[in-house]
KEMARZA-66426 format. One record per residue (C-alpha): x, y, z; residue in three letters. Coordinates in pm, whole numbers, plus 50000, padded with zeros to 5 digits. Example, Ala and Ser with C-alpha at 12.3 -4.5 7.8 and 13.67 -1.06 7.14 Angstrom:
! KEMARZA-66426
    c1    c2    c3 resn
 51230 49550 50780  ala
 51367 49894 50714  ser
! end
This chain:
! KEMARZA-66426
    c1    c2    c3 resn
 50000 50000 50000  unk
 50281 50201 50074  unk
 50431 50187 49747  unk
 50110 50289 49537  unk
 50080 50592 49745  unk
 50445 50697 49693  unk
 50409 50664 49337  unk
 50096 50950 49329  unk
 50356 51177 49452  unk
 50679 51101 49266  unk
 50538 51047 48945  unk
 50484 51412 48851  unk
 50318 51527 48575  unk
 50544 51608 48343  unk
 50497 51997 48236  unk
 50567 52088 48561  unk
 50814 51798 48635  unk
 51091 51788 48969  unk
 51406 51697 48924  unk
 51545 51416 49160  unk
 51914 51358 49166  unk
 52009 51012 49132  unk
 52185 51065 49478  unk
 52318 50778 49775  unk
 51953 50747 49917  unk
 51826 50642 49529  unk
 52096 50429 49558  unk
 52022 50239 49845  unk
 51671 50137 49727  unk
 51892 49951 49408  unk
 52153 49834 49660  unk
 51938 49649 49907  unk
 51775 49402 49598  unk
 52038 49145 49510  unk
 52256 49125 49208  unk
 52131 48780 49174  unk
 51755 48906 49115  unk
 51865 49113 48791  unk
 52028 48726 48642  unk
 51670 48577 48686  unk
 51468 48877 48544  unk
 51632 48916 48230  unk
 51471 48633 48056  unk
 51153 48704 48110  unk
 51202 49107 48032  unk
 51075 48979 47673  unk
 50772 48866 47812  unk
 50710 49147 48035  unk
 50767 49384 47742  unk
 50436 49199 47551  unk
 50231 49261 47820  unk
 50326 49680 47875  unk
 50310 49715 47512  unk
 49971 49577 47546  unk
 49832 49748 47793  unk
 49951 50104 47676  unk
 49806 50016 47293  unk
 49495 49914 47491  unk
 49454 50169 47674  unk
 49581 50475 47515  unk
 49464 50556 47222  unk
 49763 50825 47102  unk
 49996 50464 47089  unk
 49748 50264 46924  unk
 49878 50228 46559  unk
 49915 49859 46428  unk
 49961 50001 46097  unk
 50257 50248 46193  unk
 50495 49992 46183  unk
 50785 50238 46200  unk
 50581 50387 46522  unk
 50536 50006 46722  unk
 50874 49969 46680  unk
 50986 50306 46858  unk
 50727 50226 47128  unk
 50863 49857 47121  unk
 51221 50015 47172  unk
 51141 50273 47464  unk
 50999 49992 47636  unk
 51249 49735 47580  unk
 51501 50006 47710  unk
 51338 50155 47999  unk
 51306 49724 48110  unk
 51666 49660 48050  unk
 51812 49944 48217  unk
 51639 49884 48493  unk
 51733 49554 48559  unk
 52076 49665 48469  unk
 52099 49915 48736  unk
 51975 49683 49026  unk
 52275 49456 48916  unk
 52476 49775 48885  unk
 52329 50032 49131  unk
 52605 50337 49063  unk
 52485 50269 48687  unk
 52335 50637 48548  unk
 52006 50654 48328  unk
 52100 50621 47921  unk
 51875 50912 47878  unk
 51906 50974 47503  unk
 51655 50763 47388  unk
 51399 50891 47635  unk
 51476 51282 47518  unk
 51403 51124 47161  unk
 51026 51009 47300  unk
 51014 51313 47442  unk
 51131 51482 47111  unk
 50883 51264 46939  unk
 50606 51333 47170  unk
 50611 51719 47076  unk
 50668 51627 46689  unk
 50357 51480 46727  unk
 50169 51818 46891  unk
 50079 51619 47140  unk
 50162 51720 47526  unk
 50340 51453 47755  unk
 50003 51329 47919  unk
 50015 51021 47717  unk
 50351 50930 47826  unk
 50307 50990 48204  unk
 49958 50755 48157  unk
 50202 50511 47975  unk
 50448 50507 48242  unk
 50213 50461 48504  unk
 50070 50197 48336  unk
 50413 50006 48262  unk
 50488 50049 48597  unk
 50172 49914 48747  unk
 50275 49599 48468  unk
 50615 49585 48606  unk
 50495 49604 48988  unk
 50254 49298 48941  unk
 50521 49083 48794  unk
 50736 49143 49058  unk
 50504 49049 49308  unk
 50412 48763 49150  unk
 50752 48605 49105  unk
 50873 48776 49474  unk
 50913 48427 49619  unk
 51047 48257 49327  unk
 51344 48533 49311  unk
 51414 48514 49646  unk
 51297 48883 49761  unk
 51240 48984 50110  unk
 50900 49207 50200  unk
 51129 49494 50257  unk
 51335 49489 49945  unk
 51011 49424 49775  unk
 50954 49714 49890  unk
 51282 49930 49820  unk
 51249 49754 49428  unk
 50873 49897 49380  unk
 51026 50216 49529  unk
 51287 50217 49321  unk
 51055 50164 49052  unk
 50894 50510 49078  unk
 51235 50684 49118  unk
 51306 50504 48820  unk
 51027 50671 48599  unk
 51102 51046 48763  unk
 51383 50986 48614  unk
 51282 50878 48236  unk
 51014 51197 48276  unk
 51264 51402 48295  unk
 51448 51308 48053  unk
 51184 51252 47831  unk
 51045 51614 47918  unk
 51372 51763 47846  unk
 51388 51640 47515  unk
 51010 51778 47477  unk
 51125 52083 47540  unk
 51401 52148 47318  unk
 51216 51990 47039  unk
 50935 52259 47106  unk
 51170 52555 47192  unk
 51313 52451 46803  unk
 50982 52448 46651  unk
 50868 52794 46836  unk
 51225 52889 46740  unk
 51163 52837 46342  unk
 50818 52956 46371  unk
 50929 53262 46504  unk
 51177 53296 46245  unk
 50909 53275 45965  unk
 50724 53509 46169  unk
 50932 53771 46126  unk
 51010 53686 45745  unk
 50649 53726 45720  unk
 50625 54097 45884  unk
 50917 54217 45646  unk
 50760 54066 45356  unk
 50417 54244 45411  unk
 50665 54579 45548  unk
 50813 54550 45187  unk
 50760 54825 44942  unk
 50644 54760 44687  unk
 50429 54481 44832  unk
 50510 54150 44749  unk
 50323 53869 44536  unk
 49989 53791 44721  unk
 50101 53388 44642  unk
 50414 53479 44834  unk
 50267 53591 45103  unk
 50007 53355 45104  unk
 50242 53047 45075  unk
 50474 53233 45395  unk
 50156 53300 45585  unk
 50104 52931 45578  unk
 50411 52879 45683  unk
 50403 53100 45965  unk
 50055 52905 46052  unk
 49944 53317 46026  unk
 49555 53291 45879  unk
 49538 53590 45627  unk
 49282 53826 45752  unk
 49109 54003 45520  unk
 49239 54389 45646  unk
 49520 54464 45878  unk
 49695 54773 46064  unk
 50008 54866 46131  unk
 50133 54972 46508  unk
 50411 55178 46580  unk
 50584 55159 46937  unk
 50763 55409 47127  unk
 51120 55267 47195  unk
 51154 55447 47485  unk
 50797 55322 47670  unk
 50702 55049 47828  unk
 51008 54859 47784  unk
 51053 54766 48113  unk
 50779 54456 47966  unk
 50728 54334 47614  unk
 50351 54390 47548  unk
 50101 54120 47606  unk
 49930 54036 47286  unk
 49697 53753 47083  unk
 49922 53551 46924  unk
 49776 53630 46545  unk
 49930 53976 46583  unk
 50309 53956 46434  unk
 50556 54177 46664  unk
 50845 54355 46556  unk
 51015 54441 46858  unk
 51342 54423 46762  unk
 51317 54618 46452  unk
 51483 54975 46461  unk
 51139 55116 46471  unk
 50932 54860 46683  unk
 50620 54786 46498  unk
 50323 54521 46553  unk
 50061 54451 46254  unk
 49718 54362 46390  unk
 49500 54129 46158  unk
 49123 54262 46140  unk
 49159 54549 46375  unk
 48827 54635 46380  unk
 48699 54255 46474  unk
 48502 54180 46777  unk
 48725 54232 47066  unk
 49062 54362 46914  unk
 49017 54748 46985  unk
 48989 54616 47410  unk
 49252 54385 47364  unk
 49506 54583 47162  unk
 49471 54874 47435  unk
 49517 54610 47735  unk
 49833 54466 47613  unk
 49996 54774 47552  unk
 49914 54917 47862  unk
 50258 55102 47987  unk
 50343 55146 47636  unk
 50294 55495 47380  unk
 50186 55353 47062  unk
 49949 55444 46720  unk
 49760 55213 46552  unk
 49707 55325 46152  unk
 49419 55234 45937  unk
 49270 54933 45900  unk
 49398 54889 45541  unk
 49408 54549 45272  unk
 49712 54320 45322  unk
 49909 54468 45093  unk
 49914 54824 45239  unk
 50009 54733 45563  unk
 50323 54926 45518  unk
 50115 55229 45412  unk
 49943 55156 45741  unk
 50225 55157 45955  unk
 50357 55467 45771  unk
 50067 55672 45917  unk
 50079 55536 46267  unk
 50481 55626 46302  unk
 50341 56007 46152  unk
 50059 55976 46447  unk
 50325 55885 46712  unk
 50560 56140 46629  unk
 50242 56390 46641  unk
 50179 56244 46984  unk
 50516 56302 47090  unk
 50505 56689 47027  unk
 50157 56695 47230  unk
 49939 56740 46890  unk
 49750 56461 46886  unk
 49634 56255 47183  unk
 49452 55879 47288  unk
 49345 55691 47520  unk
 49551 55485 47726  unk
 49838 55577 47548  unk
 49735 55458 47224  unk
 49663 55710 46895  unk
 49396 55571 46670  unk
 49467 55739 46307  unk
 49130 55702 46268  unk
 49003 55954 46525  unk
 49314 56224 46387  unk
 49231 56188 46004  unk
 49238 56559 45949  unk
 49516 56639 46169  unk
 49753 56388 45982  unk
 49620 56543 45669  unk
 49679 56909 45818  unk
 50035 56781 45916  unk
 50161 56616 45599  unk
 50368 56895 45498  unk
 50400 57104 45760  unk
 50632 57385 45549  unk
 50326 57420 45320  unk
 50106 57466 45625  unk
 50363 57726 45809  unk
 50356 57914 45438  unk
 49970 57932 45357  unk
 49948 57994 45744  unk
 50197 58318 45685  unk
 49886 58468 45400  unk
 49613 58364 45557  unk
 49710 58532 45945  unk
 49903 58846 45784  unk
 49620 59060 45878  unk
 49656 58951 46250  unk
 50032 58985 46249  unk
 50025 59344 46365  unk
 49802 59262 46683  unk
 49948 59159 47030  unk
 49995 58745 47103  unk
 49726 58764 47335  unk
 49459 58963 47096  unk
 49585 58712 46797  unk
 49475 58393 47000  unk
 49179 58552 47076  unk
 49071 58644 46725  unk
 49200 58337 46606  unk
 48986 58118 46856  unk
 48667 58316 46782  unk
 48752 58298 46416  unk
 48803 57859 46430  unk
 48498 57869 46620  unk
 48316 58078 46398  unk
 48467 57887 46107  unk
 48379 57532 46267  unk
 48031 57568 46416  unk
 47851 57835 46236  unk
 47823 58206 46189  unk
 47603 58279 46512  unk
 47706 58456 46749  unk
 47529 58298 47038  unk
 47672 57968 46903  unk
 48057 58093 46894  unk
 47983 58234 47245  unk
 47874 57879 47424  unk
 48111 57724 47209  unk
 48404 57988 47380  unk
 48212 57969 47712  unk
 48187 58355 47655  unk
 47921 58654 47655  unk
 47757 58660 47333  unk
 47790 59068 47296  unk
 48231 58947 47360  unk
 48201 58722 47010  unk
 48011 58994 46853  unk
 48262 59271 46932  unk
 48516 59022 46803  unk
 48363 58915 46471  unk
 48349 59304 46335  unk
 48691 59345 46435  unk
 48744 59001 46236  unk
 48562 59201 45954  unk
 48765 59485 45956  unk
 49080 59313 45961  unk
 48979 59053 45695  unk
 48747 59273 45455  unk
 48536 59074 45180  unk
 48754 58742 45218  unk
 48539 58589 45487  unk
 48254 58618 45216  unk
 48547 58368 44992  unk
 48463 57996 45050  unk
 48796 57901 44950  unk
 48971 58142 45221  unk
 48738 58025 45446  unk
 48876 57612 45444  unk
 49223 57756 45376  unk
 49184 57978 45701  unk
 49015 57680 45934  unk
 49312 57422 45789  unk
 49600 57679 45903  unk
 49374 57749 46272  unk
 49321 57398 46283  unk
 49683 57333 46312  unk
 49810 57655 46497  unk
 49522 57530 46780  unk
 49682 57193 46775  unk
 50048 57301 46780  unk
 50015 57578 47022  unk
 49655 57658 47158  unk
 49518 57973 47166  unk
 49485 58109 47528  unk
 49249 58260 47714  unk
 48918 58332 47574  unk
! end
């Protein structure tokens, strides 16, 4: 009874495995069975074999393949293995595991996409196989209660040991595969970064690759380099990451899906970012080009988000405004000559009266609860607006050029005090 319990808490499972040193008190569990015993077990390890074999393809049905011939024999192997070294090491108790061909189960085991479940289930049932054998033939090999005892003991320190082994190998094999996927990963994100875009079937054929489903819009992300790096940003795992690009960049399949707007925000929490427009695959660079214009717009204060994060979307006009700022600054040098003359403070006051005026209608009661302002204040201002502007306000033309060049001097520098 003694030894069932002490294998529910030695044989771990195997994601989250212990490792036990095969130290002098492992030892001693080998040592106290007699070389002799190992002699008499070895011809029946044949035997013994059939029946784990049998109950494992019984039982489990990952192993069950008779017509993977190429697979029985690999589980015909492991098992003739894990039987002969352990009789081996209770003749030779110093003996260490010959782990390799458990780190290739293991490696196998992830090849398959399968986790190590099935092989902890298959252990425990080999050993349970093993453990009745023994205690059938205990009195025909000579063993004592108590080194039956130490030998089913040993048994379980026995399979710790192939776990770990076996999980070791898992994990390399599936560090390599995240490794390569990774790698095609990023292939992908320069391939779709490319200008001029690249052949849809090249993408296509690298998306599969990349196991990356092709969503039918995406956006580009740009991240601040100097935010939030103190942790990478927590994302779904369709959304390719450039961190380590120069300029770090994500590209977000179907930004505007159910969900992606919350999520997007969430993992980039810490973070100053801009997301661009949702655009077709093959202007996802175009889409990243107008997020990096956002961010640097969010950097000089002009445009602003939520949580950190600049949605192009909501800051059309701005980035249109801002495209070429030297044209702006020129057309913004006509347009304002005849308020050059006034004091700063009398400009941004004019000028704010004038947006408003401009943006929301030529009444005066309107401007004035727009301004937060005395209605008789906006009208006083508006005939001075008249004087100093003449028939131009009357110009539809000078009117847009005027609320472009306000637009931006509002966003750039603000106005003041109303």
């Amino acid at each position: 009874m003694a030894t069932k319990e002490h294998a529910r808490i030695t044989v771990k499972g195997l994601g989250g495995r212990r490792v036990r040193p095969h130290d002098t008190a492992d030892q001693r569990l080998w040592r106290s069975t007699p070389a002799e015993v190992a002699r008499r077990l070895r011809p029946g390890l044949s035997q013994v074999a059939e029946q784990v074999i049998g109950e494992i393809t019984l039982r489990i049905p990952e192993y069950a393949r008779p017509s993977d011939t190429m697979y029985v024999k690999a589980v015909r192997l492991a098992v003739d293995e894990a039987l002969r070294q352990f009789v081996d090491r209770i003749e030779t108790p110093s003996r260490p595991l010959e782990a390799d061909v458990f780190r290739t189960i293991g490696r196998g085991e992830a090849n398959e996409g399968r986790n190590l479940d099935p092989l902890q289930t298959a252990l425990r049932l080999g050993a349970r196989v093993a453990w009745r054998r023994l205690t059938e033939q205990a009195e025909q090999l000579g063993l004592t209660p108590q080194q039956l005892y130490d030998l089913g003991e040993a048994i379980f320190v026995y399979l710790d040991q192939i776990a770990d082994a076996a999980a070791e190998g898992f994990d390399e094999a599936r560090a390599r595969v995240a490794g390569e996927m990774e790698r095609r990963r990023q292939r992908l994100l320069n391939l779709l970064l490319s200008r001029p875009p690249a052949a849809p079937e090249a993408v296509a054929d690298l998306a599969k690759a990349a196991g990356w489903r092709l969503p039918r819009t995406v956006a580009g992300v740009a991240l601040d380099e100097q935010c939030g790096g103190y942790r990478p940003p927590s994302l779904p795992p369709d959304v390719l990451a450039g961190l380590d690009r120069p300029n770090p960049c994500l590209l977000v399949p179907d930004p505007n899906g159910p969900g992606q707007a919350q999520a997007l925000e969430a993992g980039l929490r810490g973070w100053k970012a801009a997301i661009g427009p949702a655009v077709p695959v093959d202007a996802a660079a175009t889409s990243l080009r107008w997020a990096r214009e956002a961010l640097e717009l969010g950097r000089r204060g002009v445009l602003s988000g939520s949580r950190n994060l600049i949605r192009c979307s909501d800051h059309m006009a701005a980035l249109v405004v801002f495209k070429d700022e030297e044209l702006i600054d020129a057309l913004a040098e006509v347009r304002l000559a005849p308020l050059a003359h006034l004091r700063p403070s009398q400009q941004d006051r004019l000028a704010e009266t004038l947006l408003a005026w401009l943006r929301h209608g030529r009444g005066a009661g309107e401007v004035a609860t727009r301004l937060h302002v005395h209605p008789q204040t906006v009208r006083y201002r508006l005939r001075q607006l008249e004087e100093l502007y003449g028939d131009q306000l009357s110009d539809p033309d000078v009117r847009f050029e005027l609320e472009i060049v306000l637009r931006a001097r509002q966003a750039t520098t603000g106005f003041g005090t109303a």
